[in-house]
Each structure stands twice: as C-alpha cells, then as structure tokens.
HTML snippet that shows the backbone in 3Dmol.js (N, CA, C, O; Angstrom):
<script src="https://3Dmol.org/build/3Dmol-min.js"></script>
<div id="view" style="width:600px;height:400px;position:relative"></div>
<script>
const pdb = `
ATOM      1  N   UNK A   1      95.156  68.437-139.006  1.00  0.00           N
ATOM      2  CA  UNK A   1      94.422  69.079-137.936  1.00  0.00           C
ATOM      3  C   UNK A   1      93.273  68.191-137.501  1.00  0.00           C
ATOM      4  O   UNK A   1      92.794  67.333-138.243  1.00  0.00           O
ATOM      5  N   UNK A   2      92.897  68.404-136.406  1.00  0.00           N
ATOM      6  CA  UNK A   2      91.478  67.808-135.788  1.00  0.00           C
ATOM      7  C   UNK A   2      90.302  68.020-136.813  1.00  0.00           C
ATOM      8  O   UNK A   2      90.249  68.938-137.632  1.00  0.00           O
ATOM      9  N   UNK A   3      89.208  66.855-136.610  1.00  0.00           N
ATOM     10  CA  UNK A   3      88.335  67.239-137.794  1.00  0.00           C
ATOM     11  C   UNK A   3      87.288  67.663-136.138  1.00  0.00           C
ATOM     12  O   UNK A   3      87.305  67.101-135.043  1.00  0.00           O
ATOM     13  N   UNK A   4      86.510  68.827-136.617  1.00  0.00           N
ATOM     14  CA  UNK A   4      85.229  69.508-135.912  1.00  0.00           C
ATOM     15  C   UNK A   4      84.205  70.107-136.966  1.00  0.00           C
ATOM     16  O   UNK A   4      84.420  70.651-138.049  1.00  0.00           O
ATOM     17  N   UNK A   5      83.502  69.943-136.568  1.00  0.00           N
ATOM     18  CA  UNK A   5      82.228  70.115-137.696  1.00  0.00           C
ATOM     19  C   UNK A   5      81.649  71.430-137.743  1.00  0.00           C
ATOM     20  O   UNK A   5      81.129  71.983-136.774  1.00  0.00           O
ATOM     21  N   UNK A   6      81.754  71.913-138.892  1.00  0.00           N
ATOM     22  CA  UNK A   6      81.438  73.875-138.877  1.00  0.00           C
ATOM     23  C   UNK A   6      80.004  73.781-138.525  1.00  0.00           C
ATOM     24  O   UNK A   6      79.468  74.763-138.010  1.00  0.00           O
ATOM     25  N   UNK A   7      79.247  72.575-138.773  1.00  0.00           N
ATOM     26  CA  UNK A   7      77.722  72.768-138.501  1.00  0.00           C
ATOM     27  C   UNK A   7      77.309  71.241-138.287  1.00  0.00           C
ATOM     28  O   UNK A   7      77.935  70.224-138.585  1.00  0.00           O
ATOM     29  N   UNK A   8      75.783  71.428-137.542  1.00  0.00           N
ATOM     30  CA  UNK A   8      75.390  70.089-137.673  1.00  0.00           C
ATOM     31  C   UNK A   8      73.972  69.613-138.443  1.00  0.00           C
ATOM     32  O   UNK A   8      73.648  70.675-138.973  1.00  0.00           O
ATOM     33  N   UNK A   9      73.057  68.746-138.771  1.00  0.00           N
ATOM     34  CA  UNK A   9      71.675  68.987-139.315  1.00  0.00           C
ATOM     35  C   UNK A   9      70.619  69.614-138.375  1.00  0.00           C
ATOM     36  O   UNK A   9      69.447  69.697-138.741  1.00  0.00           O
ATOM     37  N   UNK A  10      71.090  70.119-136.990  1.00  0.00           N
ATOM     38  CA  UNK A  10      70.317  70.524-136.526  1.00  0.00           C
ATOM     39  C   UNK A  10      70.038  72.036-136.964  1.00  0.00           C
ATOM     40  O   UNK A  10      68.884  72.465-136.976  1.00  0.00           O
ATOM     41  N   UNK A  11      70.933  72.688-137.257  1.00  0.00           N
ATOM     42  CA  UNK A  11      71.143  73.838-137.849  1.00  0.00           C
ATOM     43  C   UNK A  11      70.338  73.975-139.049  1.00  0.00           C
ATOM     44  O   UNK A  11      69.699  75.006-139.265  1.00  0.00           O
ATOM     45  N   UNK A  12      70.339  73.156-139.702  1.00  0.00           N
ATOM     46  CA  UNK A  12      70.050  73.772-141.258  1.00  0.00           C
ATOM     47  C   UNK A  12      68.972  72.258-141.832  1.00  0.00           C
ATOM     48  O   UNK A  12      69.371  71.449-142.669  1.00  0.00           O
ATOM     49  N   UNK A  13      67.811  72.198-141.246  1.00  0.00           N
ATOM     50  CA  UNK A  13      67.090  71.304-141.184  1.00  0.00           C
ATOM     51  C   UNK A  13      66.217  71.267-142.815  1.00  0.00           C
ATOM     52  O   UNK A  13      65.574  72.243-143.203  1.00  0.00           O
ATOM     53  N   UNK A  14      66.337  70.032-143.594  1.00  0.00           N
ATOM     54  CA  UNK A  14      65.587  70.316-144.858  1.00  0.00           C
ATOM     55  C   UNK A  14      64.733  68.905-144.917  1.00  0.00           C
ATOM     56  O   UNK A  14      65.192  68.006-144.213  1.00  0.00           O
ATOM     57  N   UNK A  15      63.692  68.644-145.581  1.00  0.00           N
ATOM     58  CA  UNK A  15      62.988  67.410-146.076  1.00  0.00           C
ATOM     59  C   UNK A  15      63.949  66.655-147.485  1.00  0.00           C
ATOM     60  O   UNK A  15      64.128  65.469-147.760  1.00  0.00           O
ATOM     61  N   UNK A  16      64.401  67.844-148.132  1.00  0.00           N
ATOM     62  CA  UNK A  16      64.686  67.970-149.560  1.00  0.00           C
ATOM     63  C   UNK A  16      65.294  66.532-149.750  1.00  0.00           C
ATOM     64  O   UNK A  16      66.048  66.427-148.783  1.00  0.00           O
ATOM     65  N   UNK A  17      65.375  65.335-150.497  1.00  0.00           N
ATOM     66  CA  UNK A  17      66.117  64.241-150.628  1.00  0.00           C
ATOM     67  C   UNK A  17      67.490  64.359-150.904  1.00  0.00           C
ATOM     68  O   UNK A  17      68.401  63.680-150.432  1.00  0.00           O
ATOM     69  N   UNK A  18      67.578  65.596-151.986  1.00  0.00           N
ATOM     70  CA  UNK A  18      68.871  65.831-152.825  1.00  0.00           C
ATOM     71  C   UNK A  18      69.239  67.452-152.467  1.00  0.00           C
ATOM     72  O   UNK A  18      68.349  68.244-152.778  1.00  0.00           O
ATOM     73  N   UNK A  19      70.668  68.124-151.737  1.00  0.00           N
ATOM     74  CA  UNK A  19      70.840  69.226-152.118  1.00  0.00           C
ATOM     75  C   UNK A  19      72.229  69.505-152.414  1.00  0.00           C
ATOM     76  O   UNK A  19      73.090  68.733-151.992  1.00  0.00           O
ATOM     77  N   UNK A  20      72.599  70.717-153.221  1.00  0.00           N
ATOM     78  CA  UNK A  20      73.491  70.867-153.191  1.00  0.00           C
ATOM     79  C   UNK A  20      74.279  71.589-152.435  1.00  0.00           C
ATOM     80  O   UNK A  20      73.802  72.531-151.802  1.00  0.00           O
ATOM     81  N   UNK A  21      76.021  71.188-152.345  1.00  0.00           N
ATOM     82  CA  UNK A  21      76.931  71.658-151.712  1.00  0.00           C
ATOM     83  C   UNK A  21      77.750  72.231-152.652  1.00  0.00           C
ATOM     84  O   UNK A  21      77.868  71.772-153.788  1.00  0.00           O
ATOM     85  N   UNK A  22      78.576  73.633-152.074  1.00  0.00           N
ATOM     86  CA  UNK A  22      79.829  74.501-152.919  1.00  0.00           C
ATOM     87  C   UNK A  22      80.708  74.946-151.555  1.00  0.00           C
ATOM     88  O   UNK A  22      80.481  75.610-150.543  1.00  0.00           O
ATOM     89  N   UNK A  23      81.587  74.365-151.985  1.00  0.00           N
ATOM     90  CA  UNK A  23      83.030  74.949-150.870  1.00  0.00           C
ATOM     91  C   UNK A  23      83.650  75.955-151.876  1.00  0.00           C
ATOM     92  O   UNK A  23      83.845  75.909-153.090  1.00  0.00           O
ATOM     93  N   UNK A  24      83.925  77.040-150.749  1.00  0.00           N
ATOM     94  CA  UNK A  24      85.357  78.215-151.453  1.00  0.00           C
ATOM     95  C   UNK A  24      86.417  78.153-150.496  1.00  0.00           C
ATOM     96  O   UNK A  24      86.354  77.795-149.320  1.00  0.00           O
ATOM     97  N   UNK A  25      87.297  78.509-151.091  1.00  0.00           N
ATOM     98  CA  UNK A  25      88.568  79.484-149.955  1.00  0.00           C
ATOM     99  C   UNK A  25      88.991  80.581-150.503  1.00  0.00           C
ATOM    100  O   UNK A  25      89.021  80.581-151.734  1.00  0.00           O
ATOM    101  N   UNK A  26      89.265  81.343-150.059  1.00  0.00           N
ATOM    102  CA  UNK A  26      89.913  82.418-150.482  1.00  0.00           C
ATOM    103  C   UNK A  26      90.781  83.073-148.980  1.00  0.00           C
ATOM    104  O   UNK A  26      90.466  83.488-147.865  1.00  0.00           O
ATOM    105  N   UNK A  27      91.949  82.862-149.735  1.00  0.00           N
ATOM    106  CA  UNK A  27      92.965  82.905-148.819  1.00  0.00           C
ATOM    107  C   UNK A  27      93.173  81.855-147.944  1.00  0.00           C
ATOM    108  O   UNK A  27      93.567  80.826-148.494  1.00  0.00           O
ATOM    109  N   UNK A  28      93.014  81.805-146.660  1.00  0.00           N
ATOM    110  CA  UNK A  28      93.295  80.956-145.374  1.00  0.00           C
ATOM    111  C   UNK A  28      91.466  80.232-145.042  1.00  0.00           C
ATOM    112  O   UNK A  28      91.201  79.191-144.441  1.00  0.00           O
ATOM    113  N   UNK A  29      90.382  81.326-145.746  1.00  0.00           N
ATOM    114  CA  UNK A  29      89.342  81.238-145.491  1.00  0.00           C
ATOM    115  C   UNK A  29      88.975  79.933-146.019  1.00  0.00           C
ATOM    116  O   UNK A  29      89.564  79.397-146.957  1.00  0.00           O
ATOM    117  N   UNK A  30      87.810  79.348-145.279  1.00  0.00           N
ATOM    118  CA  UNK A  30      87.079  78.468-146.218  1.00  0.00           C
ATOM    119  C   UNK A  30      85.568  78.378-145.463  1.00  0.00           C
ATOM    120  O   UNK A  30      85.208  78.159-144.307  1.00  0.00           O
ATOM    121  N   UNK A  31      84.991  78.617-146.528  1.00  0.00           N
ATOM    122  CA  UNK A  31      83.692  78.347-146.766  1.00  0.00           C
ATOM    123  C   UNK A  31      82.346  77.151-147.023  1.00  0.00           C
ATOM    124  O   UNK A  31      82.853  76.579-147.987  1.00  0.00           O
ATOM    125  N   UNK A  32      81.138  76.489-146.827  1.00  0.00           N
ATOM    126  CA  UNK A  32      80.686  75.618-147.000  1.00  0.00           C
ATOM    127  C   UNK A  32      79.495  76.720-146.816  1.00  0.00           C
ATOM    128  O   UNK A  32      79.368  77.687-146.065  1.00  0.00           O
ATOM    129  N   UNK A  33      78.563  76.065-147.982  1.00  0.00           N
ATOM    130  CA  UNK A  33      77.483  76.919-148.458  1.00  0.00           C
ATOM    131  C   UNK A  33      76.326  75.356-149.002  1.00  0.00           C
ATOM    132  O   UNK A  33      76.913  74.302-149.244  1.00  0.00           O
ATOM    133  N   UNK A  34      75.208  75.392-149.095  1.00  0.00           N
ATOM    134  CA  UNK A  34      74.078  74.426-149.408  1.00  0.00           C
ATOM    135  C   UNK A  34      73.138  74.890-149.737  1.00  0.00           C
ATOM    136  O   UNK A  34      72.870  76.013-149.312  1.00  0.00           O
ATOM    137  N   UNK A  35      72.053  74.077-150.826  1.00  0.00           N
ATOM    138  CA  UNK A  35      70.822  74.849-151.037  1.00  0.00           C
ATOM    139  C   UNK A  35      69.739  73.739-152.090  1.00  0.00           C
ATOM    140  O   UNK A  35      69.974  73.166-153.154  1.00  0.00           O
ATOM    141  N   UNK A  36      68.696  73.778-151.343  1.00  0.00           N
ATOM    142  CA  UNK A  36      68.049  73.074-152.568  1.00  0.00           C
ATOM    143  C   UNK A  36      68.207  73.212-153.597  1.00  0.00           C
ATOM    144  O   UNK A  36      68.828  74.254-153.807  1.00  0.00           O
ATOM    145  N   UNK A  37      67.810  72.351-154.990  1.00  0.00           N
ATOM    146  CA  UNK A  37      68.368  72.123-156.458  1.00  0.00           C
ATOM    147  C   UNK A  37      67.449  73.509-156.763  1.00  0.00           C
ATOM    148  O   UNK A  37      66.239  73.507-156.538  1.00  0.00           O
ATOM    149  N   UNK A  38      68.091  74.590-157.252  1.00  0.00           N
ATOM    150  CA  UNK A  38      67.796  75.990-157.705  1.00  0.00           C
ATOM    151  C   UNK A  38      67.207  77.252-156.836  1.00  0.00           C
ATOM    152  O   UNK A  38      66.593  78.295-157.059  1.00  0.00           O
ATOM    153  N   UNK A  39      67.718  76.591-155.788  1.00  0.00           N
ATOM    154  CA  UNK A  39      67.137  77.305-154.388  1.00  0.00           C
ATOM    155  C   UNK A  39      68.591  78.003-154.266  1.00  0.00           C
ATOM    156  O   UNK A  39      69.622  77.568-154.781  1.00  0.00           O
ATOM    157  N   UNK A  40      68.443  79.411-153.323  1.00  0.00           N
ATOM    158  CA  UNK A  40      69.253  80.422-152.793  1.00  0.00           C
ATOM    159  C   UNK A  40      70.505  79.640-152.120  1.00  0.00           C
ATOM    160  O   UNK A  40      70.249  78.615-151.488  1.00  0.00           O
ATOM    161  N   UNK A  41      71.885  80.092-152.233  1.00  0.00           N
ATOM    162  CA  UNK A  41      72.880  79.591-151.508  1.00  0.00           C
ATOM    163  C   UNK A  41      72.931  79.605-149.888  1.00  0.00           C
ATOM    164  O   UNK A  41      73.113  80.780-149.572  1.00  0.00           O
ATOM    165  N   UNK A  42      72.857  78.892-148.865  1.00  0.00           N
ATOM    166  CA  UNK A  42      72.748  79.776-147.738  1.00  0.00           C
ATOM    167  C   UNK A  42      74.264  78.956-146.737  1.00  0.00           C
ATOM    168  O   UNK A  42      74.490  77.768-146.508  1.00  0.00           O
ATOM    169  N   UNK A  43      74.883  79.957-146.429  1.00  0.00           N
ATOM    170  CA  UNK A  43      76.056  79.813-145.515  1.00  0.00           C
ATOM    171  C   UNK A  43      75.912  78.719-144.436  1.00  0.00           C
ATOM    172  O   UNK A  43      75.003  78.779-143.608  1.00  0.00           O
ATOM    173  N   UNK A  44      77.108  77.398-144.456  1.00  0.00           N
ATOM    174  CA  UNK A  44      76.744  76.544-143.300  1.00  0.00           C
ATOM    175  C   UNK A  44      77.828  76.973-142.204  1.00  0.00           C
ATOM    176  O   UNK A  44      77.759  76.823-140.984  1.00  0.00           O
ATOM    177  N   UNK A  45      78.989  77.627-143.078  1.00  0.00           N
ATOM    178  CA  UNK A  45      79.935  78.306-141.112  1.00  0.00           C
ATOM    179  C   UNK A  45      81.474  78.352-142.118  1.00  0.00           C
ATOM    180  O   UNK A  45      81.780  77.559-143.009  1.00  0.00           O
ATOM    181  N   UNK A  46      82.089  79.285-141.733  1.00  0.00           N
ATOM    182  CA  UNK A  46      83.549  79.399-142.297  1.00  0.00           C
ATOM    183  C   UNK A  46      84.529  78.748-140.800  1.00  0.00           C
ATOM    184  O   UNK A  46      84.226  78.542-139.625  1.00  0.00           O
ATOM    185  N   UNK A  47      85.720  78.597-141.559  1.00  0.00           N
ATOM    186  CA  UNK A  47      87.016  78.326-140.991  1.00  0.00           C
ATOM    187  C   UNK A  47      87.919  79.123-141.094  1.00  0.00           C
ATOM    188  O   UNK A  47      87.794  79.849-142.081  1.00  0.00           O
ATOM    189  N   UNK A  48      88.963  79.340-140.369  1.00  0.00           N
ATOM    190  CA  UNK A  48      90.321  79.694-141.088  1.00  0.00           C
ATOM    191  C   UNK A  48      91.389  78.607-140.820  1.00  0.00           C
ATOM    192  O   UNK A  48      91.661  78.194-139.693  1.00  0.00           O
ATOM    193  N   UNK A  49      92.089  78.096-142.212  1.00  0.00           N
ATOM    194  CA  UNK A  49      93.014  76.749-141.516  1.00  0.00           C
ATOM    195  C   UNK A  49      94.455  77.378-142.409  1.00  0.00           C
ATOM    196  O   UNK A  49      94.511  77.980-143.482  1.00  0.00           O
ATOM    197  N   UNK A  50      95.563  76.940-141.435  1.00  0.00           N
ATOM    198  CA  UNK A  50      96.741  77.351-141.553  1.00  0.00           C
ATOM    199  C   UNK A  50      97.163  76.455-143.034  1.00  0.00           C
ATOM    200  O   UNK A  50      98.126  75.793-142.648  1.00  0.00           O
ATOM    201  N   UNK A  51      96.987  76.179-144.191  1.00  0.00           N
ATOM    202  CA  UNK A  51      97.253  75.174-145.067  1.00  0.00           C
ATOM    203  C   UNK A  51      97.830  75.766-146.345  1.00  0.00           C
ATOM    204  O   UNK A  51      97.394  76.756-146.932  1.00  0.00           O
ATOM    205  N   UNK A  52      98.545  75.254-146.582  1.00  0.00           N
ATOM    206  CA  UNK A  52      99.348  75.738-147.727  1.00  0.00           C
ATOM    207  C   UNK A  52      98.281  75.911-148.612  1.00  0.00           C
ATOM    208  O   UNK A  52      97.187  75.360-148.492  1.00  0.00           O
ATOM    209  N   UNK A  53      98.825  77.195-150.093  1.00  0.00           N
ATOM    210  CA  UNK A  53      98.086  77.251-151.172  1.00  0.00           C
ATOM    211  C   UNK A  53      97.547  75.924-152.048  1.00  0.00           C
ATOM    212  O   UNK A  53      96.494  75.603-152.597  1.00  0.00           O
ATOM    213  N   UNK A  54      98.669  75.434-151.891  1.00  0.00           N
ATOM    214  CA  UNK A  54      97.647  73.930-152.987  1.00  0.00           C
ATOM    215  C   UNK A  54      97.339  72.726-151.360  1.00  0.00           C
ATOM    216  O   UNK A  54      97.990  72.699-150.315  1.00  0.00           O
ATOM    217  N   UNK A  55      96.376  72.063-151.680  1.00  0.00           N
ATOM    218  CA  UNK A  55      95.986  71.097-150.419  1.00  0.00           C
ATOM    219  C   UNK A  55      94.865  70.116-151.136  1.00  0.00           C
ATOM    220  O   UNK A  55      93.844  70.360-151.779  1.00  0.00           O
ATOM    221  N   UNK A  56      95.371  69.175-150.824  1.00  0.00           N
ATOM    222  CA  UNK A  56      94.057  67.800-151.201  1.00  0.00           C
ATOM    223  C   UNK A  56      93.295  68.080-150.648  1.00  0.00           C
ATOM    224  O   UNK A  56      93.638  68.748-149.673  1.00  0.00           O
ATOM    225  N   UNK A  57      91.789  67.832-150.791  1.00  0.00           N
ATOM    226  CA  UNK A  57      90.603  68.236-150.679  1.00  0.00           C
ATOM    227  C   UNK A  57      89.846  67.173-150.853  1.00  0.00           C
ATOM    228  O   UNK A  57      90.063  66.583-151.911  1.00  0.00           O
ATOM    229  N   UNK A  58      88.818  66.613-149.993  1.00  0.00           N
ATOM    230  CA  UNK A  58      87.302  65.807-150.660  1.00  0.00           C
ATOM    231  C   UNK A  58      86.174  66.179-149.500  1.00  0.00           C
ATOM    232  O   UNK A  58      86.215  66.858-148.474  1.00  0.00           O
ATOM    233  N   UNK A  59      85.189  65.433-150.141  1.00  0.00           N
ATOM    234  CA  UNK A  59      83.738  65.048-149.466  1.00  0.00           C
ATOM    235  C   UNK A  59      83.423  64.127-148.497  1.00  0.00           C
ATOM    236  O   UNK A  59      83.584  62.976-148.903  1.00  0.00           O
ATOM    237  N   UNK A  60      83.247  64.164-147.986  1.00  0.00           N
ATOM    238  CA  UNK A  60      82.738  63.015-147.062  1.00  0.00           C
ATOM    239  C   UNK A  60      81.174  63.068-146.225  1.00  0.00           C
ATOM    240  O   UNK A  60      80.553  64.061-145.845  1.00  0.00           O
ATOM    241  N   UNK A  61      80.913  61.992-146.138  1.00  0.00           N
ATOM    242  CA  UNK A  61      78.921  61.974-145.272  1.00  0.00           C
ATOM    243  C   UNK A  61      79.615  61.517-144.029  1.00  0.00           C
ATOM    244  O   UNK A  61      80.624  60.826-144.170  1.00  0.00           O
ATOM    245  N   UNK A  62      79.208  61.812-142.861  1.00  0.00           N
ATOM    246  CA  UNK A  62      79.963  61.783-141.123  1.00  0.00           C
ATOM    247  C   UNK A  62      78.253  62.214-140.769  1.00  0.00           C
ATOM    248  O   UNK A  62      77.661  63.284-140.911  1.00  0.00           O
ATOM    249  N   UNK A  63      77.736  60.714-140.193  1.00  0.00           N
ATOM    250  CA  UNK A  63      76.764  60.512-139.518  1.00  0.00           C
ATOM    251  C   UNK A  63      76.701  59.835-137.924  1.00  0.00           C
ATOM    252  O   UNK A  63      75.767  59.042-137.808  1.00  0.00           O
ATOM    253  N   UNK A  64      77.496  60.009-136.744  1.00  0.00           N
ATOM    254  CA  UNK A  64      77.812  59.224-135.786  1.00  0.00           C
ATOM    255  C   UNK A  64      76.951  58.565-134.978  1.00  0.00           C
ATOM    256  O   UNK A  64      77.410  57.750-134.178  1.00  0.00           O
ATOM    257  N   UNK A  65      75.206  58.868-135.068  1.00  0.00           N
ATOM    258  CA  UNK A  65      73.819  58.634-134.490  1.00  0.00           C
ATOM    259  C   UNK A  65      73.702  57.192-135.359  1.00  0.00           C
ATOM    260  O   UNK A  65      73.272  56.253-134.690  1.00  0.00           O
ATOM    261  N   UNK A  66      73.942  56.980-136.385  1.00  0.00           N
ATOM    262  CA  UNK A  66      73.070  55.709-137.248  1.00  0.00           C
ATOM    263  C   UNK A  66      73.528  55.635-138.762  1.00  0.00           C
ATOM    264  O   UNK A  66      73.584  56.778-139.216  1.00  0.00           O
ATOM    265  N   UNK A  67      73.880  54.659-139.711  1.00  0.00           N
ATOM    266  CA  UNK A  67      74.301  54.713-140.877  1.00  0.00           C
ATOM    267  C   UNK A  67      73.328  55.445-141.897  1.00  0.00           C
ATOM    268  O   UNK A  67      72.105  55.303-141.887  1.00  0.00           O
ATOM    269  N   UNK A  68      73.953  56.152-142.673  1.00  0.00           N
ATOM    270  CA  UNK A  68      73.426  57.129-143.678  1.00  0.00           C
ATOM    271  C   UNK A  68      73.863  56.442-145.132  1.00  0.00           C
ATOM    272  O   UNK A  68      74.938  55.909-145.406  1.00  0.00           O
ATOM    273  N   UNK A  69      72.875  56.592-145.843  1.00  0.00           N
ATOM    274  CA  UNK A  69      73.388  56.110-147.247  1.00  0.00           C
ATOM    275  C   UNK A  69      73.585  57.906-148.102  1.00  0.00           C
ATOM    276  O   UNK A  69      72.767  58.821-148.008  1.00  0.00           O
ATOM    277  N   UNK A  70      74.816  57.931-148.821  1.00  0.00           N
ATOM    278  CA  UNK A  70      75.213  59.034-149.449  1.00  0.00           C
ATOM    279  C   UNK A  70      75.825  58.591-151.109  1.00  0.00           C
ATOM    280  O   UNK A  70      76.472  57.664-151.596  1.00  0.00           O
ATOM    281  N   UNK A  71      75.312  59.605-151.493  1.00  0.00           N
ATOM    282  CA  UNK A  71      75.645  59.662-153.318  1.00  0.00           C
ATOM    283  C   UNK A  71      76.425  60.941-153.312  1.00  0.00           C
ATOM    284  O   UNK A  71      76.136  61.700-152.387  1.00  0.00           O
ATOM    285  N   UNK A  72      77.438  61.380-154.220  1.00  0.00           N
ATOM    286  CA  UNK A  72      77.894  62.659-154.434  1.00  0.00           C
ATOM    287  C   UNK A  72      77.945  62.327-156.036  1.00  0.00           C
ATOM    288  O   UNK A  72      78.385  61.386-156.698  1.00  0.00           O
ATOM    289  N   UNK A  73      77.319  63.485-156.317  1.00  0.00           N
ATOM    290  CA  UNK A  73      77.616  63.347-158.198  1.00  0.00           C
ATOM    291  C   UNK A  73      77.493  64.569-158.297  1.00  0.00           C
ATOM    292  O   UNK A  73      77.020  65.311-157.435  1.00  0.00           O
ATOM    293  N   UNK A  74      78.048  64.979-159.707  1.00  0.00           N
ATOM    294  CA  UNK A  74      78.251  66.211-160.563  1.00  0.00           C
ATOM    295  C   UNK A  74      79.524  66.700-159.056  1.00  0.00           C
ATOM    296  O   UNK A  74      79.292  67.205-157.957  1.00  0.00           O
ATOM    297  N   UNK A  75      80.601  66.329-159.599  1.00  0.00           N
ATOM    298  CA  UNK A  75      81.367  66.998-158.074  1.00  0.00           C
ATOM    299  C   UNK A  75      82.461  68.057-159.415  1.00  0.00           C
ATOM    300  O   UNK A  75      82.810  67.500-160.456  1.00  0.00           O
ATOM    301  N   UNK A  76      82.769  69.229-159.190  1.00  0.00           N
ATOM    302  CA  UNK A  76      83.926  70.196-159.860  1.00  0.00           C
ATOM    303  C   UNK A  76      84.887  70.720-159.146  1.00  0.00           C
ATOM    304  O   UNK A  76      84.815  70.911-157.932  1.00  0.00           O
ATOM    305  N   UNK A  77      85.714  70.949-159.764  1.00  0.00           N
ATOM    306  CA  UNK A  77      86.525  71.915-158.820  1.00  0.00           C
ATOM    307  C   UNK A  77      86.709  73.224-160.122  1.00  0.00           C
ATOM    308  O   UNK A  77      87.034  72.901-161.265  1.00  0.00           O
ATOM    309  N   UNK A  78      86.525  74.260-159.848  1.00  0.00           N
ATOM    310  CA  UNK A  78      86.879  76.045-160.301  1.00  0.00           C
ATOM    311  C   UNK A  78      87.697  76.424-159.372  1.00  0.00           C
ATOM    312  O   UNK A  78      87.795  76.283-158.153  1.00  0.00           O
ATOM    313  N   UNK A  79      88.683  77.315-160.829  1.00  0.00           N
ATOM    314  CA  UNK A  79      88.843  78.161-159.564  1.00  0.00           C
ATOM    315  C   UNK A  79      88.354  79.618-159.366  1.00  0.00           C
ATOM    316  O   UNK A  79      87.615  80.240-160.129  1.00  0.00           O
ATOM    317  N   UNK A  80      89.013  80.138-157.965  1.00  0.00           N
ATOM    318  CA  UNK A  80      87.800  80.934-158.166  1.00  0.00           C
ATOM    319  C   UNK A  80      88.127  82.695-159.021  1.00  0.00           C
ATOM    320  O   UNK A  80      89.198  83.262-159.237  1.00  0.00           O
ATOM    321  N   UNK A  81      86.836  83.085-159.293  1.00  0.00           N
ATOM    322  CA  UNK A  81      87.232  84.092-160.329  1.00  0.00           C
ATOM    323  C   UNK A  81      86.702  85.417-159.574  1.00  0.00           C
ATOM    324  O   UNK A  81      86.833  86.522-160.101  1.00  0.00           O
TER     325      UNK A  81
END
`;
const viewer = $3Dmol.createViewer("view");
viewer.addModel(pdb, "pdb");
viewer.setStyle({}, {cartoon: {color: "spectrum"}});
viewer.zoomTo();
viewer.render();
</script>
C-alpha cells in the first residue's frame, strides 16, 4: 500500500530528546501511541489496513524538510493480551 503518515511533528510537538513509541493492532486496526520516558501514553492516529494476520513490520525516522539523526533501542514485539 501507499505509505501516508497518520501524523506529523506538528501535531504532537515535544523538546524531550528521547521518547517512546508502542504500536498495537487488533484486528485490521492499528495503532501508534508516544510519550515521554514515564510520561502518559498519548494517541498519534489509527489506521485500518487490509493485511493478513501475520505481516512484517518495522520502524523507520521519515524526515523530508532536512536529515535527522535517529537511534531505536529497547525495540519488542508482545503479543497482545
């Protein structure tokens, strides 16, 4: 499918250097959620994508204004309970 962006940094504006990210799906749904390190989860925008039950999955930093330097660590996958 086309990639379109559920959100952009204009939306969800932070100073924070480091935050974290948690994706869900449940069902067809999928989810993207962020929050400073021990700060409240807060919703960045759902999807619904036609994709089979199992599907490769990753991360990616998509900056198209100017190069961004990006780290991803502590990355998991659960499932969900």
């Amino acid at each position: 499918e086309a990639y379109e962006p559920v959100a952009t940094p204009e939306k969800f504006p932070t100073s924070a250097k480091d935050v974290e990210l948690k994706f869900t799906r449940i069902g067809k749904e999928f989810s993207g959620y962020w929050r400073e390190p021990g700060g409240e989860w807060k919703l960045v925008g759902k999807f619904t994508g036609n994709y089979p039950e199992t599907v490769q999955a990753g991360i990616i930093a998509c900056n198209t204004a100017e190069p961004i330097t990006v780290e991803f660590a502590y990355v998991k996958l659960l499932p969900v309970k």
